[in-house]
TIMI-2910 file (N, C-alpha, C, CB; in pm, 1 decimal, decimal comma, always signed):
<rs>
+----------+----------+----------+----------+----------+----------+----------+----------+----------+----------+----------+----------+------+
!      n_x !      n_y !      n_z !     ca_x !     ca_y !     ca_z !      c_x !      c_y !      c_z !     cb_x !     cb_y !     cb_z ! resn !
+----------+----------+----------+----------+----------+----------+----------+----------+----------+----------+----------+----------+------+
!   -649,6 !   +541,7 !   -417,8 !   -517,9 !   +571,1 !   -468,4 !   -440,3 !   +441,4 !   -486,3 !   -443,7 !   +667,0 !   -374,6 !  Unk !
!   -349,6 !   +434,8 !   -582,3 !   -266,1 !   +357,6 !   -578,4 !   -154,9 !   +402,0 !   -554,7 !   -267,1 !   +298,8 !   -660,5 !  Unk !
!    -28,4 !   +273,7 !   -496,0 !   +112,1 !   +318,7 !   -459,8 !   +169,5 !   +182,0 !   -484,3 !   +138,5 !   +385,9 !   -299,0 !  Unk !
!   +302,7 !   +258,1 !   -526,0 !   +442,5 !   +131,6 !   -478,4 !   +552,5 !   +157,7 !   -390,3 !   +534,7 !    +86,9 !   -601,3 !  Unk !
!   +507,9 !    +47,5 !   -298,2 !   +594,0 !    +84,7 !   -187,2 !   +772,8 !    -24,9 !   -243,7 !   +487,5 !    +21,2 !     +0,0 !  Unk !
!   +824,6 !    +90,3 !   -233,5 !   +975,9 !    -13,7 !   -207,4 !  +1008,3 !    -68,3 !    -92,1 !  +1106,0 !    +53,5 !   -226,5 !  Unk !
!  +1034,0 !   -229,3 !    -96,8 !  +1036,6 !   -258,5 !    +74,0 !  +1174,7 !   -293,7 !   +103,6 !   +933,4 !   -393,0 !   +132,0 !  Unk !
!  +1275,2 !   -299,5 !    -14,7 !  +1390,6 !   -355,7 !    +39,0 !  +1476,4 !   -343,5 !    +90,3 !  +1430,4 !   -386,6 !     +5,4 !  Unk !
!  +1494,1 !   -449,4 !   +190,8 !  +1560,0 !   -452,6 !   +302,0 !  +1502,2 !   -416,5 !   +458,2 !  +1655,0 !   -376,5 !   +267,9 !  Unk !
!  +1352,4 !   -443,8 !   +445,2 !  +1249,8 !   -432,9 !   +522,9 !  +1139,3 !   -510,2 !   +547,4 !  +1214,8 !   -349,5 !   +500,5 !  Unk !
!  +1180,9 !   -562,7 !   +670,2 !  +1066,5 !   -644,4 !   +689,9 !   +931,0 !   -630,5 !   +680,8 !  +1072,1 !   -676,7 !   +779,9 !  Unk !
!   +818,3 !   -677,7 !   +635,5 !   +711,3 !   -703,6 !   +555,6 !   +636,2 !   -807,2 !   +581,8 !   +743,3 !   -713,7 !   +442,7 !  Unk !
!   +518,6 !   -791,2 !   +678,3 !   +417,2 !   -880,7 !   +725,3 !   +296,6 !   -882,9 !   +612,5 !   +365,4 !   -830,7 !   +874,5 !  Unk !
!   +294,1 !   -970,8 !   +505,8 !   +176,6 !   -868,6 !   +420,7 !    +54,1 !   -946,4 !   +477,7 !   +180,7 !   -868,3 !   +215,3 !  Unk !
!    +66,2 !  -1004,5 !   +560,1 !    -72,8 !  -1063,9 !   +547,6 !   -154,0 !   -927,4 !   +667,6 !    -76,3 !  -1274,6 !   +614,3 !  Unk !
!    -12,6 !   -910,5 !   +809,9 !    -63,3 !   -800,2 !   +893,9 !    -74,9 !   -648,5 !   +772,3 !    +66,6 !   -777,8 !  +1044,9 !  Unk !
!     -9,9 !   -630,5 !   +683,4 !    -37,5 !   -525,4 !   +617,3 !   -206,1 !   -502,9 !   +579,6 !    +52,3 !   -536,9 !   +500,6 !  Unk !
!   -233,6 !   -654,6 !   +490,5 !   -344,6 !   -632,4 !   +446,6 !   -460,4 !   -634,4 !   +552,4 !   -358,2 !   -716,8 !   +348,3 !  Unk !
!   -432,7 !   -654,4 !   +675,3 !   -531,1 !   -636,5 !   +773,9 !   -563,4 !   -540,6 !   +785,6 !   -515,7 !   -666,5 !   +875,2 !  Unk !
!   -461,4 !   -461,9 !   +845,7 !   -480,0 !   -279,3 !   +889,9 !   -545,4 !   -244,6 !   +756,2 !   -303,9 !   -163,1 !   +921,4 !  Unk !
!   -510,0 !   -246,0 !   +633,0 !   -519,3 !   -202,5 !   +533,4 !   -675,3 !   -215,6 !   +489,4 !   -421,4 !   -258,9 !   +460,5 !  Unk !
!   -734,8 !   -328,2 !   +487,2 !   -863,3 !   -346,4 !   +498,0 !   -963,6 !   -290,5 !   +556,2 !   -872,4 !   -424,3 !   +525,2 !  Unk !
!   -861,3 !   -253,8 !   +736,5 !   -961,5 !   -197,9 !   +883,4 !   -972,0 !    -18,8 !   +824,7 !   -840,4 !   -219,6 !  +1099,8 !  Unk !
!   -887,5 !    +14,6 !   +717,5 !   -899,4 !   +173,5 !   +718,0 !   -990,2 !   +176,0 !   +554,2 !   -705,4 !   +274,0 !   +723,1 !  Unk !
!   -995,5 !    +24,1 !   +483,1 !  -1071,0 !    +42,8 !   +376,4 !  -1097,3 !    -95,2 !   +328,8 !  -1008,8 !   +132,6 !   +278,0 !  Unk !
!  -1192,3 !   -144,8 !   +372,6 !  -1260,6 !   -250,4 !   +323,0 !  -1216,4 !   -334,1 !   +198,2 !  -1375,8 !   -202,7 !   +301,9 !  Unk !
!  -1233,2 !   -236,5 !    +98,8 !  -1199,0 !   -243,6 !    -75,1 !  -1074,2 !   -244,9 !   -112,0 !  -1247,0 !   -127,8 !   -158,7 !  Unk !
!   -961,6 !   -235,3 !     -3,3 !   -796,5 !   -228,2 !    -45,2 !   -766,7 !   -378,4 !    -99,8 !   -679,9 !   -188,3 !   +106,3 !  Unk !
!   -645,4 !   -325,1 !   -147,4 !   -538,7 !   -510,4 !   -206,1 !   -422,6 !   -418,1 !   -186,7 !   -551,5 !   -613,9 !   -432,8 !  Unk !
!   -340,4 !   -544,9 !   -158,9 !   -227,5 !   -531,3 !    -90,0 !   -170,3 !   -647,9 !   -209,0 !   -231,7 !   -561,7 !    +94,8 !  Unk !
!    -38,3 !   -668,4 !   -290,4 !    -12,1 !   -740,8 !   -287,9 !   +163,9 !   -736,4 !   -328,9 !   -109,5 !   -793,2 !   -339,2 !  Unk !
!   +261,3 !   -829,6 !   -320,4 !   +383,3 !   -839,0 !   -390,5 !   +433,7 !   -848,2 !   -475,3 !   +424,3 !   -879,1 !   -380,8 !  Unk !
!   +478,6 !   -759,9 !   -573,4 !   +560,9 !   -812,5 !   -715,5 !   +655,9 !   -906,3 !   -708,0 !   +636,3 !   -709,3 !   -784,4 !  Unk !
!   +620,2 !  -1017,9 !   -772,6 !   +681,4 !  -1105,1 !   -738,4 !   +842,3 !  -1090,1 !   -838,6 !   +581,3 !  -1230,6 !   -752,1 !  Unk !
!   +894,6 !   -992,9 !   -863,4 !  +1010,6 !   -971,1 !   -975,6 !  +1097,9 !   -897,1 !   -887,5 !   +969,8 !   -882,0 !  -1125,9 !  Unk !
!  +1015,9 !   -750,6 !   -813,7 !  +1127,6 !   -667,0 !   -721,1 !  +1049,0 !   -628,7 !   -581,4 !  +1186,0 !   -507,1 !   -807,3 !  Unk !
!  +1129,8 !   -601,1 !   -487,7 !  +1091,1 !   -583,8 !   -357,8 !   +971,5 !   -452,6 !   -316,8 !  +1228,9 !   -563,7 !   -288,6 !  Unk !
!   +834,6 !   -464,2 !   -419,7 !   +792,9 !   -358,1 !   -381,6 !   +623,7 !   -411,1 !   -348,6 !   +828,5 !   -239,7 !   -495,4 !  Unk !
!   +610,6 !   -329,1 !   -289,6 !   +426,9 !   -406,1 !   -254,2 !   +344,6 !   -293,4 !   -324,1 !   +358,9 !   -419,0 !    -38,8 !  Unk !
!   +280,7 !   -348,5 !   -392,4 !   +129,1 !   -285,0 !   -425,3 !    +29,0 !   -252,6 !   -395,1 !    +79,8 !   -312,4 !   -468,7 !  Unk !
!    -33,5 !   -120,6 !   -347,8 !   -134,1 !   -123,7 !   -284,8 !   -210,2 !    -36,6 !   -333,9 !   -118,9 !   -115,9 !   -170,0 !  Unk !
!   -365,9 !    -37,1 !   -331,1 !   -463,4 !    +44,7 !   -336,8 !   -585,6 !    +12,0 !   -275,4 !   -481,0 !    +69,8 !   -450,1 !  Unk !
!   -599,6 !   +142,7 !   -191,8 !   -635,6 !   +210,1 !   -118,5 !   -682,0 !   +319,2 !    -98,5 !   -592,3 !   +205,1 !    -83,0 !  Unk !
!   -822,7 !   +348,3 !    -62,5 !   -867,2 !   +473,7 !    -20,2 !   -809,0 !   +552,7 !    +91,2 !   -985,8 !   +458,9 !     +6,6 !  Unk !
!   -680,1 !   +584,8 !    +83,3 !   -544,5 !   +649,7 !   +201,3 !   -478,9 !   +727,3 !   +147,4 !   -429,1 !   +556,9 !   +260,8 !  Unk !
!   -451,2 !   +821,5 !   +229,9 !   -337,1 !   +913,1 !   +162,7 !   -217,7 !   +861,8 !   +164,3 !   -317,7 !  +1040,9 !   +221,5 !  Unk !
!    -81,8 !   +891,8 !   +136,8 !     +7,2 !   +883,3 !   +152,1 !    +42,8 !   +915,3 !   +327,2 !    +50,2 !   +948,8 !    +47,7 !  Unk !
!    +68,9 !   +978,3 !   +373,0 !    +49,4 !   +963,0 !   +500,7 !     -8,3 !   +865,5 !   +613,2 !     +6,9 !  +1037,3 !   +506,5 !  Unk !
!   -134,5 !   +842,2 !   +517,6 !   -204,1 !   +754,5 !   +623,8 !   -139,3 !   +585,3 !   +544,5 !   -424,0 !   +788,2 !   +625,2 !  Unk !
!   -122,9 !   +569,3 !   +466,1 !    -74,2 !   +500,1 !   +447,4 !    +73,9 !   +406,3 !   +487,1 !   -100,5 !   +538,9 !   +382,2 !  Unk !
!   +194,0 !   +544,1 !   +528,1 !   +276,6 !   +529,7 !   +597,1 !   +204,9 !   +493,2 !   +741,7 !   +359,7 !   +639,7 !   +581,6 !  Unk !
!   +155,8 !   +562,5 !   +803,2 !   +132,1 !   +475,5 !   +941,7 !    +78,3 !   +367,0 !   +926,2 !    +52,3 !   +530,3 !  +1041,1 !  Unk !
!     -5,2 !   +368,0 !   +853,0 !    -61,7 !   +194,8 !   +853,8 !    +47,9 !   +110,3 !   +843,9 !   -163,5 !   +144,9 !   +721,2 !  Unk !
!   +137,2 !   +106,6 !   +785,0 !   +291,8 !    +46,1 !   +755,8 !   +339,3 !    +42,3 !   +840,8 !   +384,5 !    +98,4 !   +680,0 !  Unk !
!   +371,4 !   +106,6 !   +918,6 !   +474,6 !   +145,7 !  +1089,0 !   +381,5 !    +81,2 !  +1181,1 !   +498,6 !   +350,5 !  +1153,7 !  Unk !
!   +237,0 !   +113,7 !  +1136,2 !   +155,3 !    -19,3 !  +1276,8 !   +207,8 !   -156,0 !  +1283,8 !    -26,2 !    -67,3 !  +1246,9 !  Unk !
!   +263,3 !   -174,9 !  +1141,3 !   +267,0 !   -324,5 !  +1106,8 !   +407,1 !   -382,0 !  +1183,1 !   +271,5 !   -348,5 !   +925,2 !  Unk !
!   +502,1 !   -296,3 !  +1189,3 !   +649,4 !   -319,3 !  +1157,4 !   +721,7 !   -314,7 !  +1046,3 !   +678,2 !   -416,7 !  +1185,8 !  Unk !
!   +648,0 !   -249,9 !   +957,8 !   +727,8 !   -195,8 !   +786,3 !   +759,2 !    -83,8 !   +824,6 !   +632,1 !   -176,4 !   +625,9 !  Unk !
!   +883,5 !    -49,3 !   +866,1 !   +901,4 !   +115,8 !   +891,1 !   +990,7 !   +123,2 !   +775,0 !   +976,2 !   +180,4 !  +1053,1 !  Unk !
!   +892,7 !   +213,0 !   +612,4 !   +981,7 !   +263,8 !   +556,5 !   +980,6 !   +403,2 !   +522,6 !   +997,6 !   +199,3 !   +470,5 !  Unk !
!  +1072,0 !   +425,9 !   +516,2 !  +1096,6 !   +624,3 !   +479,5 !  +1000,4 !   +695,0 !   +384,2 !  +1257,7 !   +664,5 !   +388,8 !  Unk !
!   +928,9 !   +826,5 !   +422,4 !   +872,5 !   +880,5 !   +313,2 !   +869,8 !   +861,2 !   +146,8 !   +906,4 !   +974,6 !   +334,0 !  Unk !
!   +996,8 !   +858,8 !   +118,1 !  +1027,5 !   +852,6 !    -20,2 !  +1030,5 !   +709,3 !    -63,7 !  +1157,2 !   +921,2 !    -49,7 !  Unk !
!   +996,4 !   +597,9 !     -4,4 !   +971,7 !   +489,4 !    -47,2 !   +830,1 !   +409,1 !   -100,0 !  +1020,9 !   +443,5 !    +35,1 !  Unk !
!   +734,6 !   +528,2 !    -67,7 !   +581,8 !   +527,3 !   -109,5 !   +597,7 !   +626,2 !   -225,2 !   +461,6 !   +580,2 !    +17,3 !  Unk !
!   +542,2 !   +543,2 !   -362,9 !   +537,6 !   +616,0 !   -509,1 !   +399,5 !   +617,8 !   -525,5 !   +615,1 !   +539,1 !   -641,9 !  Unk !
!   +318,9 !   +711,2 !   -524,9 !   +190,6 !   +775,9 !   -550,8 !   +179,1 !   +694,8 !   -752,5 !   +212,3 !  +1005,6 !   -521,4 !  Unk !
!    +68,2 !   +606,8 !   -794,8 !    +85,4 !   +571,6 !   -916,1 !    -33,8 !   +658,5 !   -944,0 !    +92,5 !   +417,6 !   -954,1 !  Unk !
!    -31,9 !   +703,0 !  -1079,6 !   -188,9 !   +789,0 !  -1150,2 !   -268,8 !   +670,0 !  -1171,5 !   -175,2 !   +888,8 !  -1327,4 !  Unk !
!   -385,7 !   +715,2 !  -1110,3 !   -530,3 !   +622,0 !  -1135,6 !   -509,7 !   +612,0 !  -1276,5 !   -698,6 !   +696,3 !  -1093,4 !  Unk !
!   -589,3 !   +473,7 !  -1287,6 !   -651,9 !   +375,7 !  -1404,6 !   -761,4 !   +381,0 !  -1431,3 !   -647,1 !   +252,4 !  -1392,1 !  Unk !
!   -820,6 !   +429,8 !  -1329,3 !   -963,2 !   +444,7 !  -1305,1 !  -1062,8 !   +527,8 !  -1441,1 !   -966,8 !   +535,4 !  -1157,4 !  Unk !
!  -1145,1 !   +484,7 !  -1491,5 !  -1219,3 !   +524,0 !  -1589,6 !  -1350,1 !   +574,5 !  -1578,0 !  -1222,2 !   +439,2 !  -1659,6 !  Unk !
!  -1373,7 !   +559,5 !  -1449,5 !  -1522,8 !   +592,6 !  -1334,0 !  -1612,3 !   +493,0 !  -1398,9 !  -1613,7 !   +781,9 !  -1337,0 !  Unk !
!  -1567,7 !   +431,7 !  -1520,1 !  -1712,9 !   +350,5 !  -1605,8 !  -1777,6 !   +262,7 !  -1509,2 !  -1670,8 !   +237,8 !  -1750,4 !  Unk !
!  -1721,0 !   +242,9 !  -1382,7 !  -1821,2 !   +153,4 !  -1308,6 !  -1889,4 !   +210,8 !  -1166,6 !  -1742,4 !    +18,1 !  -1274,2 !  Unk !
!  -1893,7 !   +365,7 !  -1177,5 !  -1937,2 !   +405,7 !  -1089,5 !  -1871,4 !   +461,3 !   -980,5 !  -1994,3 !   +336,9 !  -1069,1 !  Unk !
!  -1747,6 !   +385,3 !   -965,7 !  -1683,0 !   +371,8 !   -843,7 !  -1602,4 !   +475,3 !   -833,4 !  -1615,5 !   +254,9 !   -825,4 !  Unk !
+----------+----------+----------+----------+----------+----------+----------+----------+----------+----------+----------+----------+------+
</rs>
């Protein structure tokens, strides 16, 4: 799945993000738009599990700040 998390006004460890994030899926990226305060991620996680992975970190943000994006995904590579 992909998501955009809005982080602003929330502290944001991304490097501890992309740790946890890795430990629940190997294949994740984590990264920052560098224009507005939101992090990018995809991940084999639900929304849920995704929020806790966030709150492990010290990103405690509110439900409605994780935006579910529609796959890109084309399966053409299997994956």
């Amino acid at each position: 799945m992909e998501y955009e998390v809005n982080i602003a006004g929330v502290a944001a460890d991304l490097g501890a993000i992309n740790e946890v994030l890795c430990a629940a899926d190997p294949a994740a990226v984590v990264d920052l738009d560098p224009f507005t305060p939101v992090l990018r991620v995809s991940a084999a996680v639900t929304t849920g599990e995704l929020l806790g992975l966030l709150h492990e970190t010290g990103c405690e943000v509110p439900p409605n700040a994780v935006r579910p994006r529609p796959s890109v995904c084309c399966g053409g590579c299997g994956g």
